[in-house]
N, C-alpha and C positions, 0 to 999 in steps of 0.2 A: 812588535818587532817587524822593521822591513823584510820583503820578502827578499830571498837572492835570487836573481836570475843570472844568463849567461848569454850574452846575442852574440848569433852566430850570423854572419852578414856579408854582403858585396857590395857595399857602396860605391855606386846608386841613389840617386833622388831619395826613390823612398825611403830607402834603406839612412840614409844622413836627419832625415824630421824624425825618424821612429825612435833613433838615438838619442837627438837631442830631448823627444817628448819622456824617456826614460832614461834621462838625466835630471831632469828636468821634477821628476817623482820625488818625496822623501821617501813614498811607502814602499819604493823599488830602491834597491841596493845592489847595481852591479858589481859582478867579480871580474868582471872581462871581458870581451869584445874577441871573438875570433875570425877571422877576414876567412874568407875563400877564395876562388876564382868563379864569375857568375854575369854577373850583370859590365863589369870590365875587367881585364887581368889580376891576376894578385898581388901584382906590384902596385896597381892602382888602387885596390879593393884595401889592402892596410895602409897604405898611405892617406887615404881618406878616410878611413877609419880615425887617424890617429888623428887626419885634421881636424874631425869633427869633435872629438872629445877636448881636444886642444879650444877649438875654439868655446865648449859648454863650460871652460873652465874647468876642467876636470882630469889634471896631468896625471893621478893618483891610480886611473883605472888604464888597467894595463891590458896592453893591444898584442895580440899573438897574430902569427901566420900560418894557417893551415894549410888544405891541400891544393897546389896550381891544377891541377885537371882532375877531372869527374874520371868516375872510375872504369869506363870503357875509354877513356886516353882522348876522346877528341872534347875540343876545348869548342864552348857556344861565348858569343858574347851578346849585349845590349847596347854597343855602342853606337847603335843608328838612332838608340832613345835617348839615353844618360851622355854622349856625347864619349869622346876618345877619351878624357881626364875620369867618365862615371858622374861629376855633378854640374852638369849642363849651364846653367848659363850664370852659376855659382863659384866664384872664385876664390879658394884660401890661401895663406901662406902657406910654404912649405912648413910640414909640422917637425919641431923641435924634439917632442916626445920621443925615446927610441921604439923602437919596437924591441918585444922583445924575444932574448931568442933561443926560448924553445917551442919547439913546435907545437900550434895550437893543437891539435890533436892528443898528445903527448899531456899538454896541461888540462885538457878535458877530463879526460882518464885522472888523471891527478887528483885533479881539484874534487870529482867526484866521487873517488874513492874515499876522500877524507871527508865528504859531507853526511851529515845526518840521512838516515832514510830518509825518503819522499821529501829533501828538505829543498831540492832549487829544481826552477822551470826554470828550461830552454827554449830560448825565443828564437826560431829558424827562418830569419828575415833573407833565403839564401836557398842556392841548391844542397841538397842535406848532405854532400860530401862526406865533410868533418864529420858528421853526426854517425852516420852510416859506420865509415873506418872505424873510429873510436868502440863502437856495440861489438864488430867485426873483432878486433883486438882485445875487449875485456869487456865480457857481457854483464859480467856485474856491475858495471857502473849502472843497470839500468833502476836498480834499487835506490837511488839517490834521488833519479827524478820526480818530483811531481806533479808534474805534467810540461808537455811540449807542446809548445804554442807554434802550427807551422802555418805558414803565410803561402800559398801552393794552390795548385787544383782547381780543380773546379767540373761544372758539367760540358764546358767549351774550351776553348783555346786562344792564346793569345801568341804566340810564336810560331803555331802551326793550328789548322781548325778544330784539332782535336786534343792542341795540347797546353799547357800554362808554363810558363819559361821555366819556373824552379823547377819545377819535376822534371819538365824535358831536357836541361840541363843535363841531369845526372840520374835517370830513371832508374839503374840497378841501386842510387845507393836509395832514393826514396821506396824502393821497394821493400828494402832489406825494414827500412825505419817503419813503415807500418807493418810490419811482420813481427816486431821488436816486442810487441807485448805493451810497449809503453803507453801511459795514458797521453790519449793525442787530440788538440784541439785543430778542427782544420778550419783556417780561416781563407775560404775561395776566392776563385777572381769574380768568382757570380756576385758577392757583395762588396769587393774592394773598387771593385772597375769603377763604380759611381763617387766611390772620395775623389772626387775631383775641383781643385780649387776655384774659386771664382775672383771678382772684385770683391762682390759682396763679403762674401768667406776669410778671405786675406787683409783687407784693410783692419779688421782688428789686431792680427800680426803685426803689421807691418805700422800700426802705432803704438807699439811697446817701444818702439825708441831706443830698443837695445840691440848689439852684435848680433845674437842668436835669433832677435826675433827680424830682422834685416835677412837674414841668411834661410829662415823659416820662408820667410816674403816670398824670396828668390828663386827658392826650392820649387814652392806651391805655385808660384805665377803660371797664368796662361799663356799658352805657346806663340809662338808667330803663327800668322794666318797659316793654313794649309799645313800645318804640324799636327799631329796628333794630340790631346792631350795628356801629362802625365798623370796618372791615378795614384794618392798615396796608398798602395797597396800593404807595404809592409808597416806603416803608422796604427793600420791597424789592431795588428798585434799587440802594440804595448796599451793602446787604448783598449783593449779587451781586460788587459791587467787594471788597468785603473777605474776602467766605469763599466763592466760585465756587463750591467741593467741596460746597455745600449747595444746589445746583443741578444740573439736568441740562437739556439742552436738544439739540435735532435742527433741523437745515434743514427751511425749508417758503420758498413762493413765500407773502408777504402781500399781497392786496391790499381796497383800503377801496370801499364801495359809497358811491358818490354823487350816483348818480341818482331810485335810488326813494324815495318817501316813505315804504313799509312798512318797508324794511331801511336808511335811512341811517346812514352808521357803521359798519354792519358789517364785521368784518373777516374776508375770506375766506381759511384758511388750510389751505395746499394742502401736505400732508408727503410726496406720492406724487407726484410729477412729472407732474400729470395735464394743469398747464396752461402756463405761465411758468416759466422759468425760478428756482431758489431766491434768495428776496434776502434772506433773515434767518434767524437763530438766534430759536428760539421756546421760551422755557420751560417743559417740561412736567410738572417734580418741584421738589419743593421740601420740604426735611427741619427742620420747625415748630420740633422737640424743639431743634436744633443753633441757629438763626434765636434763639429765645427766650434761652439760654443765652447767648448773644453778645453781648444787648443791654446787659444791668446791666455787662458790662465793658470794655463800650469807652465807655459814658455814663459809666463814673467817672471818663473821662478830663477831665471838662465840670467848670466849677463851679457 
């Protein structure tokens, strides 16, 4: 039986391959797609949501709108990386698909009220807004999940030196989310930051000859000179659902700084029992060589 998940996301570069790589699964069966505000606004963020699923051929799975601002009210964006549209130098139609409309959040709660225990993982390709709200409003959905895959953290920073965009996005709700009891996989910037596409990495994509693996191409290309690279940061995530054995990972106690101005965001991550007890599996290998190979074939699944 497919597993169900539910991605929760701001597309975003990374956030647009991680969708279409689980789409792209038969052994993943999404329920949904919930946009946030994060990496570009949330006008942008479901909008491209919905063009992406649009574009995997997949008008079936249905795109919610969660929360526009993180929950102390001021809004961060990414648009110096993912560009004003969020997919950089990736251009779709406008998507047909509606959106629809009740609020993501709302249909979280929903959808996992009626799920079997421990029956669906959530993929947190995002700041945990939605995720946060949702626990906040009905903590019993938390018996539904089995486990949360979040894309976050790390021992350094990447938006500030001490902090990783998703957390520092929205620090009080990722604080709340590891506080939450939930089983949590944390997948860091300390091993996403290196998925970085190459020539060598991308031309097997980009000879699949199909829409999706054109738009994968696109996605993962390297930057103009003097740009930064993009790192498939959030691809990880659904690659963790598909090939674990290209992972490795240890308990640690995570928790998120939300007081200071110097370190907001930060996430403290404790592998020695020094402080709290352990609440997460934390990433701390990841095998690039096996990661890249994997992509051109399960994107041929796409058209």
């Amino acid at each position: 039986m497919p597993r169900l998940i539910i991605i929760d996301t701001d597309p975003g570069i990374d956030d647009a391959v991680a969708i279409l790589l689980a789409l792209a699964a038969p052994e993943l069966a999404v329920q949904g797609l919930v946009a946030v505000a994060g990496n570009v606004p949330l006008a942008a963020t479901q909008r491209n949501a919905r063009a992406v699923v649009e574009l995997a051929g997949r008008p079936d799975i249905p795109v919610f709108a969660g929360c526009p601002l993180p929950l102390a009210g001021v809004a961060a964006d990414a648009a110096h990386v993912h560009g004003d549209d969020g997919l950089g130098g990736l251009v779709l139609p406008p998507p047909t698909i509606p959106l629809q409309p009740q609020h993501g959040v709302a249909w979280l709660i929903d959808t996992l009220r009626a799920a079997a225990p421990h029956s669906v993982t959530l993929c947190a390709l995002a700041p945990l807004t939605n995720i946060a709200v949702a626990l906040v409003m009905a903590p019993d959905i938390a018996g539904a999940v089995g486990e949360l895959v979040v894309m976050g953290g790390g021992t350094h920073g990447n938006i500030t030196p001490a902090a990783e965009f998703n957390i520092h996005c929205d620090p009080q709700a990722a604080a709340i989310v590891f506080r939450s009891g939930l089983p949590i996989t944390l997948v860091p910037l300390d091993v996403t930051e290196a998925v970085i596409g190459t020539a060598e990495r991308i031309a097997p994509i980009a000879a699949l000859g199909t829409r999706c693996g054109a738009a994968a191409a696109t996605l993962l290309a390297p930057r103009a000179p003097g740009r930064p690279p993009v790192a498939m940061h959030d691809s990880c995530v659904i690659a963790y659902l598909l090939a674990p054995g290209l992972f490795h990972a240890s308990d640690a106690q995570v928790a998120v700084e939300t007081g200071s101005p110097l370190t907001l965001g930060m996430t403290v991550i404790d592998r020695h029992g020094r402080g709290e007890p352990h609440n997460a599996r934390v990433i701390d290998r990841i095998d690039l060589d096996g990661l890249f190979r994997m992509l051109p074939t399960r994107l041929a699944n796409l058209p």
